[in-house]
C-alpha positions as CSV (number, residue, x, y, z in Angstrom):
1,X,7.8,-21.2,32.3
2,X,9.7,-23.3,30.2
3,X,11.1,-21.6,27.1
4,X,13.1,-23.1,24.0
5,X,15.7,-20.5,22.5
6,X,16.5,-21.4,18.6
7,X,19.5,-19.6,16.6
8,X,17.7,-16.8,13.8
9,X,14.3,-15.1,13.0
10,X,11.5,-15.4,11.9
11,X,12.2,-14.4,8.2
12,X,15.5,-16.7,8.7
13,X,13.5,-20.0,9.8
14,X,10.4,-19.4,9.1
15,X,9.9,-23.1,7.6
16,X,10.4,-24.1,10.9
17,X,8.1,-22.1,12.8
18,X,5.3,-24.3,12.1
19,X,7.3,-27.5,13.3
20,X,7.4,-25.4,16.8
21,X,3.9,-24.5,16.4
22,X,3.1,-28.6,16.0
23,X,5.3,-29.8,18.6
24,X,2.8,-27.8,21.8
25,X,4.1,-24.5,21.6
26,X,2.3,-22.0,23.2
27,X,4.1,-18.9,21.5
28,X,6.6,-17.7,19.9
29,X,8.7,-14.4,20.1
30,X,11.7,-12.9,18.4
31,X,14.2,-11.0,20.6
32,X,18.0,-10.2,20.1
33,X,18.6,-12.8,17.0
34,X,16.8,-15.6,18.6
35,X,13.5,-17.1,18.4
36,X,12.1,-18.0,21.7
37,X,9.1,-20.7,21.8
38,X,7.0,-20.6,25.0
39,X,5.9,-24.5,25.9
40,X,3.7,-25.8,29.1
41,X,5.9,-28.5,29.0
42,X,9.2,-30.2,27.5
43,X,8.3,-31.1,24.4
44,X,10.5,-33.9,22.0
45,X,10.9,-31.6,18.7
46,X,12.0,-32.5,14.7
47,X,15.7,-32.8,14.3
48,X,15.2,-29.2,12.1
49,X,15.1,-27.2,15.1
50,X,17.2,-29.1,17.3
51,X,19.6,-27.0,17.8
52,X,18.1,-24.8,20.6
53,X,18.3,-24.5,24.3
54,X,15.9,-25.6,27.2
55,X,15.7,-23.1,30.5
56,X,13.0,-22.1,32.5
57,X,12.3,-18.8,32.8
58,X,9.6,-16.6,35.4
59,X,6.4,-16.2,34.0
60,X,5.6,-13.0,31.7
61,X,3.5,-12.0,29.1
62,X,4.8,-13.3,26.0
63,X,1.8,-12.9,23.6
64,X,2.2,-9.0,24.5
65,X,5.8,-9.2,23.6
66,X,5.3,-10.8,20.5
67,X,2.5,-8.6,19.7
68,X,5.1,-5.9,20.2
69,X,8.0,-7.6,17.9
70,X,5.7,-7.9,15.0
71,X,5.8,-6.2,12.0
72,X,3.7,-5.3,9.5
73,X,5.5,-6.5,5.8
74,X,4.8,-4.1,2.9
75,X,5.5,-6.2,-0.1
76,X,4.6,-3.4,-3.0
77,X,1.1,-2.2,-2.9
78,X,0.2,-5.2,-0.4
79,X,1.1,-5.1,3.0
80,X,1.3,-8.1,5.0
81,X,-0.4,-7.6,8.6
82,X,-2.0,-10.0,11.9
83,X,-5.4,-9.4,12.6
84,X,-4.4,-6.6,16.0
85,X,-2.3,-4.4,13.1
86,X,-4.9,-3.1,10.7
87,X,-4.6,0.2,11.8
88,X,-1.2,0.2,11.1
89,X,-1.9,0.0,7.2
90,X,-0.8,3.0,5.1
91,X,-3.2,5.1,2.9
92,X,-3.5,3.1,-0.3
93,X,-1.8,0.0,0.2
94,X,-3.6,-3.1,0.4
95,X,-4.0,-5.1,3.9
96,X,-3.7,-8.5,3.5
97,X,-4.5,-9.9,7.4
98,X,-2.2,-13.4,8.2
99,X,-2.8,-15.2,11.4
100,X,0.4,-15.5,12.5
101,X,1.5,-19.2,13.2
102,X,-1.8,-21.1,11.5
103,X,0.5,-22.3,8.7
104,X,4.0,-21.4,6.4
105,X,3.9,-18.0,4.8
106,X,3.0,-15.5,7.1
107,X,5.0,-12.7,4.3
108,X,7.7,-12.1,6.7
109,X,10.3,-14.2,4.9
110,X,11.6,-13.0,1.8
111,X,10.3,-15.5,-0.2
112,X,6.6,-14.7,0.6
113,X,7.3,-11.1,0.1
114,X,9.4,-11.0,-3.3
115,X,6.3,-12.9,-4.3
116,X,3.7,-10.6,-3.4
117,X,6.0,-7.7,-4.8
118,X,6.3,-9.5,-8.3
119,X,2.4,-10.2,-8.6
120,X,1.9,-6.6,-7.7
121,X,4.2,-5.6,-10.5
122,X,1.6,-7.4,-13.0
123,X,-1.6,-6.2,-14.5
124,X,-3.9,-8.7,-13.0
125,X,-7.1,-7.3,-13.5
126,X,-9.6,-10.4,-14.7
127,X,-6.8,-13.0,-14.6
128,X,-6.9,-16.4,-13.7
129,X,-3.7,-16.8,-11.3
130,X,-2.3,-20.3,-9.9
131,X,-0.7,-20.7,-6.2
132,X,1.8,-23.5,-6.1
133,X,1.9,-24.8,-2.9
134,X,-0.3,-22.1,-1.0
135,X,0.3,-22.5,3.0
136,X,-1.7,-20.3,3.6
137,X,-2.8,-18.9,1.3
138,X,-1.3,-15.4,0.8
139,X,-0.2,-15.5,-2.5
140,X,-3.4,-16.5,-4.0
141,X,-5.2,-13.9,-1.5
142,X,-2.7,-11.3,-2.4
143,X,-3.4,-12.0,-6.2
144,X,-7.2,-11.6,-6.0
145,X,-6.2,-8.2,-4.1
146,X,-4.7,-6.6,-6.9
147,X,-7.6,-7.9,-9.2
148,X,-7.7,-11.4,-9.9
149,X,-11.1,-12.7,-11.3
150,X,-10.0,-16.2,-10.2
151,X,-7.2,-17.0,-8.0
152,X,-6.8,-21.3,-7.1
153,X,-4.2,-22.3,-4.4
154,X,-3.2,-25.8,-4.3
155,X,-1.3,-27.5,-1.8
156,X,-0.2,-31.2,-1.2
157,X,-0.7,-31.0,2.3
158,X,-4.4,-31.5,3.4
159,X,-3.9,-29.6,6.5
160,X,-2.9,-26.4,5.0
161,X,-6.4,-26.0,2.8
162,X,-8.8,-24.9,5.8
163,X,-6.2,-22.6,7.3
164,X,-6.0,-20.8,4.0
165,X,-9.8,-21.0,3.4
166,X,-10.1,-19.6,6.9
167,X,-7.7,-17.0,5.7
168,X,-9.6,-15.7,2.9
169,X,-12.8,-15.7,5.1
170,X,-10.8,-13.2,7.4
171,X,-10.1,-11.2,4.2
172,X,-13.4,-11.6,2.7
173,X,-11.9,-11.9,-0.5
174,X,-13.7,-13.0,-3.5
175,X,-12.7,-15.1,-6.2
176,X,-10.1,-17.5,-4.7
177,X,-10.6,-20.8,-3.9
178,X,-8.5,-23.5,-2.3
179,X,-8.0,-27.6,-2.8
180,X,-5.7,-30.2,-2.6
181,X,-3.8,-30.5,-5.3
182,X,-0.3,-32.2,-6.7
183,X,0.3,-30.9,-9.3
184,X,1.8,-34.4,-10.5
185,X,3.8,-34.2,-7.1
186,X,2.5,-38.2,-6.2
187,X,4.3,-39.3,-8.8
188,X,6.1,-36.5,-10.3
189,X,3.8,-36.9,-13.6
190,X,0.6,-35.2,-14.8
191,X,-1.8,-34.8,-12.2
192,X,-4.9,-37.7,-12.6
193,X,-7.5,-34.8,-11.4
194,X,-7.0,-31.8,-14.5
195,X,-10.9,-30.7,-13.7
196,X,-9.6,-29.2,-10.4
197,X,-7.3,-27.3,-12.4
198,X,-9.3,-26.1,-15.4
199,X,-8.0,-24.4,-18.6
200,X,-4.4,-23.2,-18.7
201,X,-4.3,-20.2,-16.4
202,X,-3.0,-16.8,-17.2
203,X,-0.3,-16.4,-14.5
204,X,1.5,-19.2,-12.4
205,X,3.1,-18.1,-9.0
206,X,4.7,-21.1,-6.8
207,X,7.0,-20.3,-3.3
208,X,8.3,-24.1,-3.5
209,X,12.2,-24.5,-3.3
210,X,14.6,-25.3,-6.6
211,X,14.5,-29.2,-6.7
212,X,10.5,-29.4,-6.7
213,X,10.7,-26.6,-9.5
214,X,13.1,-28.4,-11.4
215,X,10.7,-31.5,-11.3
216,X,7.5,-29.6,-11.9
217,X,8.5,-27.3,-14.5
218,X,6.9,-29.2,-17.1
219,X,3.5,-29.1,-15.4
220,X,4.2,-25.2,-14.8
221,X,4.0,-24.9,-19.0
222,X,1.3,-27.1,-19.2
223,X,-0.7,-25.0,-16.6
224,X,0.2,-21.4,-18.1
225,X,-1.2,-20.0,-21.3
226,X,1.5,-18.9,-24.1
227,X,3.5,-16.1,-22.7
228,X,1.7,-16.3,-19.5
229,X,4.3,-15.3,-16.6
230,X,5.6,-17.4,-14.3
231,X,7.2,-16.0,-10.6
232,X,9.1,-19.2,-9.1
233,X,10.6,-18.4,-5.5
234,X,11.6,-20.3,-2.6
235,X,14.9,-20.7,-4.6
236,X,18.7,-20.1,-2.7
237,X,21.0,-18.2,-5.0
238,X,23.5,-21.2,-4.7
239,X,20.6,-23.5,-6.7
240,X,19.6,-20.6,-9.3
241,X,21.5,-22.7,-12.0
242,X,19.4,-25.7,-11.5
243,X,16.3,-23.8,-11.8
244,X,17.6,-21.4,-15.0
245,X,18.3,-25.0,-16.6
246,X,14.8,-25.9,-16.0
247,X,13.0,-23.2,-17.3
248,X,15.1,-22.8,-20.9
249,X,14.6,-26.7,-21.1
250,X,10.8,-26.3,-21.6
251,X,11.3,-23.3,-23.6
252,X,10.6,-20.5,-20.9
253,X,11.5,-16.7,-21.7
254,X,12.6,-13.4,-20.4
255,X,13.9,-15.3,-17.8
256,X,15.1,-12.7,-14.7
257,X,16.0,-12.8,-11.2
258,X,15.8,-10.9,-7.9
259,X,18.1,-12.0,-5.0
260,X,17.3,-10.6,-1.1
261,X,20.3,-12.2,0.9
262,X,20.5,-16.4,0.3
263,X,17.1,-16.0,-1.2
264,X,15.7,-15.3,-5.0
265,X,12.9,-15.4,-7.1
266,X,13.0,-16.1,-10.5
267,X,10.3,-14.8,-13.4
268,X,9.9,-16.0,-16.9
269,X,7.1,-16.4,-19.9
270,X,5.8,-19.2,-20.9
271,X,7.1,-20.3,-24.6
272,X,4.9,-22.8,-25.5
């Protein structure tokens, strides 16, 4: 068995889980601060996760041991679970079921959960709520959860739009929908396709990173009705100015923060 041993965990490089994922491998496990990807066969991998080891190992049963490593993520009154761990959902928290590996955001990095946490701290009931670069979709699913009447995830990449539809199947959740989207992200100006994204919607939640916020802030006001909230995360502490710059440029409010290790997530109301 040939096995491929990258620094971290899962919630630590979970942007690169998918480039594993792409490159042929067969599964992945977390053990002693390491990830370990299982391949059939050496496999040339992206320069982001070239800084693991080769060795071949005997065979064992890895998808029992990562079954085993897995855990569910409570993120407020969601918790984040793979198909084999409903039973492991609390009395009267939501389960929100994530295949692990289809796509980025299975809600074991901090980003994906601080998300979750801050859309369960909002009334939702009825709203119309906006996924920024969806993955997989949990945010949007996770919104429609805790009463969304409409939740739309948009994503740039094409690939990510029938994982995350296949996702909501597997939740059979109503009310969300997802499509490839910009966002003005081909060109960095308004998007030429506004009848995908309707009237301004009531809440705006993206998990992007604090460049792309910077650039699409403008689009994020345009998007939200006045004083709708907005939950930004994705963002590393040491670029929080960039993004607090953004937001009071186009006149956002109650602007706050939450910081989990290198990571935070920013909230604010839009002022226009």
């Amino acid at each position: 068995m040939l096995v491929y041993t990258l620094p971290g965990t899962f919630e630590t490089r979970e942007a690169h889980l998918d480039l594993l994922w792409d490159a042929g491998a067969t599964g992945l496990e977390e053990r002693g601060g390491a990830i370990r990807a299982y391949f059939d066969e050496r496999a040339e991998l992206p320069q982001a996760v070239a800084d693991g080891e080769w060795h071949e190992e005997a065979e064992q049963d890895w998808q029992a041991e990562f079954k085993k490593n897995l855990r569910p993520v409570r993120a407020g009154r969601v918790t984040i679970v793979a198909p084999w761990q409903r039973g492991e959902v609390e009395a009267g928290q939501l389960a929100l079921v994530i295949e692990p590996g289809m796509a980025f955001g299975t809600g074991h990095h901090a980003t994906t959960r601080m998300a979750v946490e801050a859309l369960g701290d909002l009334d939702l009931t009825g709203r119309r709520v906006l996924d920024v670069g969806t993955g997989s979709g949990v945010l949007a699913m996770a919104a429609a959860l805790l009463g969304a009447g409409e939740a739309l995830g948009v994503d740039i990449d094409p690939l990510t739009i029938p994982i995350a539809r296949a996702n909501a199947e597997l939740n059979g959740v109503a009310g969300v929908r997802f499509e490839e989207g910009t966002l003005g992200l081909d060109g960095l100006g308004p998007d030429d396709d506004r009848e995908l994204f309707g009237p301004p919607h009531d809440v705006l939640v993206a998990n992007l990173y604090a460049e792309l916020h910077d650039l699409l802030v403008g689009e994020y006001a345009a998007q939200l009705v006045p004083g709708g909230p907005l939950i930004l995360t994705g963002i590393l502490t040491s670029k929080l100015g960039l993004v607090r710059s953004a937001l009071a440029r186009e006149g956002f409010t109650a602007i706050e923060v939450r910081e989990d290790g290198e990571w935070a997530l920013v909230t604010a109301r839009n002022g226009g």
